[in-house]
C-alpha distance (Angstrom), angle and dihedral (degrees) to the residues before:
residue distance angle dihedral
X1 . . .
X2 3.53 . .
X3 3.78 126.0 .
X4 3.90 142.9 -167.2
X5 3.98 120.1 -116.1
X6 3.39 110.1 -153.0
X7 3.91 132.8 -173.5
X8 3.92 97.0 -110.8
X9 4.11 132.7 -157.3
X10 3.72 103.1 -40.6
X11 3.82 94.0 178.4
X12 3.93 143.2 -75.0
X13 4.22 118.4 -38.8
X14 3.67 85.3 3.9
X15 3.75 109.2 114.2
X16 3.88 104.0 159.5
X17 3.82 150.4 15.8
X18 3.60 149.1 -161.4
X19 3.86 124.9 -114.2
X20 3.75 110.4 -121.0
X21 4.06 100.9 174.0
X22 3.89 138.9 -16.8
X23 3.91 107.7 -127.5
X24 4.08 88.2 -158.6
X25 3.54 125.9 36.6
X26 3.45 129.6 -157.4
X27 3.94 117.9 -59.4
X28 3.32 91.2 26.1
X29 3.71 133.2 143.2
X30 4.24 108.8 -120.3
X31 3.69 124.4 -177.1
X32 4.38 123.5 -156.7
X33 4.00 101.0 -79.5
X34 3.82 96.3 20.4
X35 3.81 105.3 140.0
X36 4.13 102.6 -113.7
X37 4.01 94.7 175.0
X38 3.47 146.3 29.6
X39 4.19 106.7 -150.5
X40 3.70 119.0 -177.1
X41 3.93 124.0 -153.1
X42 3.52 131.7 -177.1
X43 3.64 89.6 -104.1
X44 4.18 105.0 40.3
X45 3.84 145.7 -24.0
X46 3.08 123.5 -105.0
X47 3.89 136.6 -179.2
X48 4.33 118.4 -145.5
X49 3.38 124.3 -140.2
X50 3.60 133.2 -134.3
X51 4.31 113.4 -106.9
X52 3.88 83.7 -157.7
X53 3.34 146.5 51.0
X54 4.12 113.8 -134.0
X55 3.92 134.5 79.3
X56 3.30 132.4 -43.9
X57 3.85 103.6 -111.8
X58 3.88 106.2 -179.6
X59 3.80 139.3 8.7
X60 3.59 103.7 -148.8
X61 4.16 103.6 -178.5
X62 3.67 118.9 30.5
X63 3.83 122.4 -137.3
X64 4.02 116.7 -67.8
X65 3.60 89.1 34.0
X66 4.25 118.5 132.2
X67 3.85 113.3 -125.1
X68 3.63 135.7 -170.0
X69 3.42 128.7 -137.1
X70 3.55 111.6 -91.7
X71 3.92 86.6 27.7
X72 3.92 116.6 149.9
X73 3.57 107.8 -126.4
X74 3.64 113.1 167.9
X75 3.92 144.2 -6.5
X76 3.79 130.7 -119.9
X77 3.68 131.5 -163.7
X78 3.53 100.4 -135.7
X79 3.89 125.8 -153.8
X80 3.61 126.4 -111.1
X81 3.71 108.1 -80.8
X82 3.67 100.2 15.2
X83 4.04 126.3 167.5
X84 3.24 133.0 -104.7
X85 3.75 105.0 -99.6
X86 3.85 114.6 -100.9
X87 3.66 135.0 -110.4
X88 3.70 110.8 -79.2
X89 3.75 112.7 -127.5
X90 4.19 106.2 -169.8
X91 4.25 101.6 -137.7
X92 4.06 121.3 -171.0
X93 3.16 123.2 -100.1
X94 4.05 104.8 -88.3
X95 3.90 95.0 46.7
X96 4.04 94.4 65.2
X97 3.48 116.3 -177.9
X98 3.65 107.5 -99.1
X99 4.12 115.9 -136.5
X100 3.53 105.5 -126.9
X101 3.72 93.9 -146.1
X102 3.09 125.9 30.4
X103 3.90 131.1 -6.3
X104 3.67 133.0 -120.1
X105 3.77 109.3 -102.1
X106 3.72 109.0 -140.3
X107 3.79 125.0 -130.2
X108 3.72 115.0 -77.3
X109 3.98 87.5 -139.4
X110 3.15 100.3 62.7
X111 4.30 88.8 63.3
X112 3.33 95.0 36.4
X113 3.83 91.1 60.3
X114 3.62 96.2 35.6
X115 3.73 85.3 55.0
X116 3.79 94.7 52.2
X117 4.01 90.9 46.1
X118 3.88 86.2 57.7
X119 3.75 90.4 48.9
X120 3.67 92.8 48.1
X121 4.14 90.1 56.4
X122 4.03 90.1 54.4
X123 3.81 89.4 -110.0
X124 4.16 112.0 143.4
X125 3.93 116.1 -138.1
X126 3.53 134.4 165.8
X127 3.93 102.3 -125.0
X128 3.83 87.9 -163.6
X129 3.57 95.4 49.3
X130 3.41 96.8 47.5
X131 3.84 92.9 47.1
X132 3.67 87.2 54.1
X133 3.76 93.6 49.3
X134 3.80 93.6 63.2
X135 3.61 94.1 44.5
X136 3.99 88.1 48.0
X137 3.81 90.3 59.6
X138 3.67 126.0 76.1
X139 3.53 110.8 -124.5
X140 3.93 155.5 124.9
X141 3.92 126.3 -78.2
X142 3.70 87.0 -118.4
X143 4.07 89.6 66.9
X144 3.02 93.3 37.6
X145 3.38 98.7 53.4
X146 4.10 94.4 55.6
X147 4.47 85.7 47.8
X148 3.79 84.2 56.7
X149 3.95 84.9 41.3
X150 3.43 96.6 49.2
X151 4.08 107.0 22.5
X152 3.31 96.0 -114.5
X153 4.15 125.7 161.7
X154 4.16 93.4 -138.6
X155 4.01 80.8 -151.0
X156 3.79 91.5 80.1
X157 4.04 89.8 55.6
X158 3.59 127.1 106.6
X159 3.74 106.6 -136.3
X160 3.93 117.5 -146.8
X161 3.30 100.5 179.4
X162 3.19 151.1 97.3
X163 4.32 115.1 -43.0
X164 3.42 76.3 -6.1
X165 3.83 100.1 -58.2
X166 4.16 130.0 171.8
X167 4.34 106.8 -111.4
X168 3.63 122.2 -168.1
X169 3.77 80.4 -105.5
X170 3.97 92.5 64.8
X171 4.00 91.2 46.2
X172 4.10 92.7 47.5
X173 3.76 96.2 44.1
X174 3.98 82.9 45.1
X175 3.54 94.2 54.8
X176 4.33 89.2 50.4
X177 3.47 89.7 49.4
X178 3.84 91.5 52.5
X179 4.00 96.9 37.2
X180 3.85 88.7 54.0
X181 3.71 88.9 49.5
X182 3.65 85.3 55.9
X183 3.51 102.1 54.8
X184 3.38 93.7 45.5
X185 3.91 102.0 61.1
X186 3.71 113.6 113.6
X187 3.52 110.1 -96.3
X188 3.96 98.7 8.4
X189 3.84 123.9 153.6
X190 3.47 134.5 171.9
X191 4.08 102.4 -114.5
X192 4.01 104.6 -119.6
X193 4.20 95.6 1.2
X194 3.55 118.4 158.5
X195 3.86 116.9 -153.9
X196 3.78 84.0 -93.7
X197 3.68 141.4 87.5
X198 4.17 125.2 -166.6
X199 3.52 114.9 -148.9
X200 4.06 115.1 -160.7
X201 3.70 102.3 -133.2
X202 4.21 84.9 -132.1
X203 3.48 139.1 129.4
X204 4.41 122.7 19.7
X205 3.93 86.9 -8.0
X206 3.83 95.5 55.5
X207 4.35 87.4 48.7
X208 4.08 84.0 46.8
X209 3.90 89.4 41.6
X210 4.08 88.8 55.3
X211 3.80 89.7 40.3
X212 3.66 98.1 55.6
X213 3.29 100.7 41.2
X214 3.62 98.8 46.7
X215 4.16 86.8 52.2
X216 3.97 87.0 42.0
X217 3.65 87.8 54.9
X218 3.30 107.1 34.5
X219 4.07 101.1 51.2
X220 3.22 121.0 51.5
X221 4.05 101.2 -125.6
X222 4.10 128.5 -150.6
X223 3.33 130.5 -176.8
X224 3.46 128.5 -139.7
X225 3.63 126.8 -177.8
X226 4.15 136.7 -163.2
X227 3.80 138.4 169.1
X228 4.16 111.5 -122.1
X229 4.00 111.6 -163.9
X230 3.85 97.4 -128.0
X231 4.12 87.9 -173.5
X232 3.64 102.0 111.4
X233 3.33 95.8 34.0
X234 3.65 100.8 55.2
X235 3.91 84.5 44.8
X236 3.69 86.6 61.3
X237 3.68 94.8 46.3
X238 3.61 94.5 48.9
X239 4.02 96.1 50.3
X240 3.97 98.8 46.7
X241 3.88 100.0 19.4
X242 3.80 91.2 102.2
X243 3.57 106.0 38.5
X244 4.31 80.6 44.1
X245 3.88 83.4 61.2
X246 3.99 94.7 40.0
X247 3.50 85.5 50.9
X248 3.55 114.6 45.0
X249 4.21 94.8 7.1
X250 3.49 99.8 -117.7
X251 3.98 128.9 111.1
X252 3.89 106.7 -132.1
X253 3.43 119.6 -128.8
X254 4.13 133.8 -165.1
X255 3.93 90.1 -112.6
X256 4.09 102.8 73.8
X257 4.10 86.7 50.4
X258 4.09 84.6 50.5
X259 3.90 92.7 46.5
X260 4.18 88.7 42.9
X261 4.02 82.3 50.1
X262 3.66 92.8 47.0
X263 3.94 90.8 51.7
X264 4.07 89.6 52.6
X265 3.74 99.2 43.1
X266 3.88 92.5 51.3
X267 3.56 99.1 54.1
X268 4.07 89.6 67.9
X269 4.38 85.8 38.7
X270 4.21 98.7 33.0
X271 3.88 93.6 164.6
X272 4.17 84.1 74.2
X273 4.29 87.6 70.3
X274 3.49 98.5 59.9
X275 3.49 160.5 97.3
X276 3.97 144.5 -128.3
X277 3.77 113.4 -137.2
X278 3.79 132.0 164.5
X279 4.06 87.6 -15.9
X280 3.80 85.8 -51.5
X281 4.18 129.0 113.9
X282 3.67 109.1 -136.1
X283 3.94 106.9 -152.9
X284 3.30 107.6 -151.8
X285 3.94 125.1 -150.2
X286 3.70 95.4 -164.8
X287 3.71 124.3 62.4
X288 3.93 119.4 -134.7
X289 3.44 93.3 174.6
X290 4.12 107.9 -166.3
X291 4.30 120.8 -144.8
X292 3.70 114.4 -156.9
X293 3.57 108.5 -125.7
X294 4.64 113.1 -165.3
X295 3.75 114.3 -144.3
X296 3.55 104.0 177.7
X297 3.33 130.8 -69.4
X298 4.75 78.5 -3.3
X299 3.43 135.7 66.9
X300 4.35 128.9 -142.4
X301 3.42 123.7 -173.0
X302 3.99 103.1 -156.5
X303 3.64 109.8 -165.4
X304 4.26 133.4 -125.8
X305 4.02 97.2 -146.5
X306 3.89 112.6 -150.7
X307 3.76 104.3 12.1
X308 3.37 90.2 163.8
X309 3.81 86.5 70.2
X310 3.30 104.6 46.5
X311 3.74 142.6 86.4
X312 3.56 125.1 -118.2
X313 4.10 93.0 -113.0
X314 3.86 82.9 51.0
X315 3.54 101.1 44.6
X316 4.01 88.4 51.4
X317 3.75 93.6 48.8
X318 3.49 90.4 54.6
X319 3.76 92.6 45.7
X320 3.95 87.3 58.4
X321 3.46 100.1 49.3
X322 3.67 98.6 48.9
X323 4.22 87.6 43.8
X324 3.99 81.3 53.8
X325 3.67 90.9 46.0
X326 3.70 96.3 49.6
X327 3.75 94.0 47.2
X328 3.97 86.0 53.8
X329 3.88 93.6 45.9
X330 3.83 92.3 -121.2
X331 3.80 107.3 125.1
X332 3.53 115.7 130.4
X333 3.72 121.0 -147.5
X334 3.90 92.5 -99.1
X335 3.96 88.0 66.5
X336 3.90 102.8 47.4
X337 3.87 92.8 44.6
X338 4.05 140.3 77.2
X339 3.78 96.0 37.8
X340 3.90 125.4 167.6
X341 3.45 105.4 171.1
X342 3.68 132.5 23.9
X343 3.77 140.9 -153.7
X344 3.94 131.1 -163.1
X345 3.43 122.6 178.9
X346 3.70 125.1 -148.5
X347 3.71 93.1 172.3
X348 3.08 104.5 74.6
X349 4.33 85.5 66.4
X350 3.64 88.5 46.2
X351 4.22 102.0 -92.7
X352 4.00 111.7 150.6
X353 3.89 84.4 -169.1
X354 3.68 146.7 2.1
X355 4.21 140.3 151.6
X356 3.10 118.4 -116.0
X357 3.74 149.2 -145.1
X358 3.67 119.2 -109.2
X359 4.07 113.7 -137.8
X360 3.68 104.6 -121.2
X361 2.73 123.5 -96.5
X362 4.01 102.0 28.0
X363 3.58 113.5 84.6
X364 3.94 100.1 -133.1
X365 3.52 142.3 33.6
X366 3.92 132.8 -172.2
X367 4.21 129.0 -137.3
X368 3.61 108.8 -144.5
X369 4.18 107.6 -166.0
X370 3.55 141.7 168.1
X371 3.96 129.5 -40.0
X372 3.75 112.8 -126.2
X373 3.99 136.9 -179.1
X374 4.06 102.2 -132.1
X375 3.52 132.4 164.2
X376 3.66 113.7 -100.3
X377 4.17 140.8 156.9
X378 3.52 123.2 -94.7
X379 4.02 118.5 175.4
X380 3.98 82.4 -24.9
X381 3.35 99.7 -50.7
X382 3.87 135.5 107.5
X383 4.10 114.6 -117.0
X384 4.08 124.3 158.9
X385 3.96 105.2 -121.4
X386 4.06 119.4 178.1
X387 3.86 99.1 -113.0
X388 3.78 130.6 -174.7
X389 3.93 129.0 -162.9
X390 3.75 117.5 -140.7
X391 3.26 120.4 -163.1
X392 4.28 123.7 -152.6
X393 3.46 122.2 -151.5
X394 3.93 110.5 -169.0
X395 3.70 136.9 169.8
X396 3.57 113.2 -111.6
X397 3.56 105.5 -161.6
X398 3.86 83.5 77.4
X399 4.04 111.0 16.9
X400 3.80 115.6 53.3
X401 3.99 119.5 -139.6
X402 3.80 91.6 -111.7
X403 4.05 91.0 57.3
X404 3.53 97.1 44.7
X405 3.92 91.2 49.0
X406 3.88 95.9 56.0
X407 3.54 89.4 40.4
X408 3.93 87.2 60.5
X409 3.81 93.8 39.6
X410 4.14 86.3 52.4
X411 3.50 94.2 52.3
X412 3.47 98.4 47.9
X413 3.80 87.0 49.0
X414 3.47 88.3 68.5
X415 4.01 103.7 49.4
X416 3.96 84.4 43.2
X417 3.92 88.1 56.2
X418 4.13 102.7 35.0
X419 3.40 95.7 154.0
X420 3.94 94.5 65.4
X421 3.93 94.6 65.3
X422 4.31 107.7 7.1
X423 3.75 89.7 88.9
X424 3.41 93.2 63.3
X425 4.35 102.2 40.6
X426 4.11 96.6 40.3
């Protein structure tokens, strides 16, 4: 019989994808839980499984192509006496849903070429070996796909994952490793380079591409910026950081204060925590306040759920694990969803300033830069203080300039006086 595959529940606010690669092409033999589809979202990839075990019949979208939730995508001709398909549980990237039967052999062009591009830079490989070396290691058609891709012997990777699995993380950061290693050979050129490289906008930067352009374009985004005297609170830091960490194991950072802050400031300025939906603002009473996390060339914002009930020693736990998580590519839906408030910080690469881009659809978002000691006046005299700049990005179709400047000013009030409420969050 034949049935519908469509792209199923890939988690909350996300309503569509974009097709990277079909695992199985049409004519081809697919057993229940055989990855079908690689589907890309703005927040992870994920590959969907077959409910049946059959043929694949049709391909109805080829790769690139935007789908909706919902969306039918292809057609199998299912066996006599097939299953209804199972529950489809979305998994990050780096936990890939493992076929139970048989795997997805990977096309034999993609080697072949990769092995002829290594040839053409002078660089000696055994094909064979190499070939063997991704069969030798267990692992999911996803990573094996990008060894066939990029001629890589999976034996020479450093799992991080799970029971001491290979991730598409381990395979990418491989191939950096081994592409800087290139360039810097004595004497190496690229045969026939121009001074010129073109980058296909593809893959995770397409989905962030779509995602920031559609929240560029869609909210209408100001800027405003204050100075927050970091002095006593970097005093504080420095004297009990380390006995903090001896204590309760975890180094302290600037960002639980900030989210702590955040919490305060908004419940005299509530319109900051929220959300626009359906031409409604959602005011929320609990704060899931949302830290963007880089991974490359890609961004994640993992999210701290209930701030607002939390300590700072828990709040900066949590902020840990999840930046641990993220850097492993082992979020799960749960963690990257439900924020209301978001931070990115540029500091931490050295930015004293920046604007930017609100996560749709919250209505603010706060840049968190670099500490420096400058010269300023206090009670008409000059003094070096460590200062920071944050910068507030708010919608204005909802939050006027005025509100989202004494918001700002109020929450710096706080981290400029910690001793007046850390007593009772720590």
């Amino acid at each position: 019989m034949e049935v519908k595959v469509v792209v199923p529940p890939l988690g909350e606010s996300v309503v569509e994808g974009t097709v990277v690669k079909w695992l199985k092409q049409e004519g081809e033999q697919i057993n229940v839980d055989e990855p079908l589809v690689e589907i890309m979202t703005d927040k992870i990839n994920v590959e969907i499984p077959s409910g049946y075990k059959g043929t694949m019949k049709k391909i109805l979208v080829p790769p690139e192509t935007v789908v909706g939730i919902g969306q039918e995508i292809a057609i199998i001709e299912a066996e006599a006496g097939a299953v209804e398909p199972r529950t489809f549980e979305v998994k990050p990237e780096g936990e890939e849903r493992i076929p139970k039967e048989q795997e997805v052999a990977p096309p034999p062009e993609d080697f072949v070429k990769a092995a002829a591009h290594h040839r053409a830079l002078g660089i000696k490989a055994d094909e064979a070996a190499i070939e063997a070396g991704i069969e030798a290691v267990k692992s999911s058609p996803l990573v094996r796909r990008l060894a066939h891709e990029h001629f890589i012997d999976l034996r020479n990777v450093t799992p991080t994952g799970k029971d001491d699995r290979i991730t598409k993380e381990d395979v990418l950061n491989y191939i950096e490793l081994r592409h800087r290693a290139e360039i810097e050979r004595p004497g190496f050129k690229f045969p026939g380079a121009e001074e010129e490289e073109v980058v296909p906008i593809t893959g995770v930067r397409k989905v962030i591409w779509e995602h920031m352009t559609k929240s560029a374009f869609t909210i209408p985004h100001v800027t405003t910026f204050d100075d927050c005297d970091m002095t006593e609170l970097a005093e504080w830091r420095q004297r009990y950081a380390d006995r903090f960490e001896e204590k309760h194991g975890v180094r302290i950072t600037f960002m639980p204060f900030i989210a702590k802050a955040v919490v305060y400031a908004a419940r005299d300025y509530p319109w900051i925590n929220a959300t626009v939906e359906e031409g409604n603002l959602h005011v929320k009473k609990y704060f899931n306040i949302g830290m963007a996390v880089a991974r490359q060339n890609s961004l994640i914002v993992p999210i701290v759920k209930h701030c607002e009930q939390k300590s700072i020693l828990e709040i900066a736990r949590e902020m840990r694990t999840l930046g641990e998580k993220a850097n492993q590519d082992k979020l799960s839906m749960d963690e990257i969803t439900g924020g209301t408030f978001t931070l990115t910080n540029a500091g931490v690469y050295g930015a004293t300033a920046s604007t930017p881009i609100i996560a749709y659809p919250q209505v603010a978002v706060l840049g968190v830069h670099k500490i420096q000691d400058r010269a300023i006046v206090r009670n008409a005299l000059i003094v070096v203080r460590s200062m920071m700049t944050f910068c507030l990005s708010f919608d204005h179709r909802v939050v006027d300039g005025a509100y989202a400047v004494q918001f700002l000013r109020r929450m710096i009030d706080y981290l400029e006086d910690p001793q007046a409420w850390l007593v009772d969050v720590i």
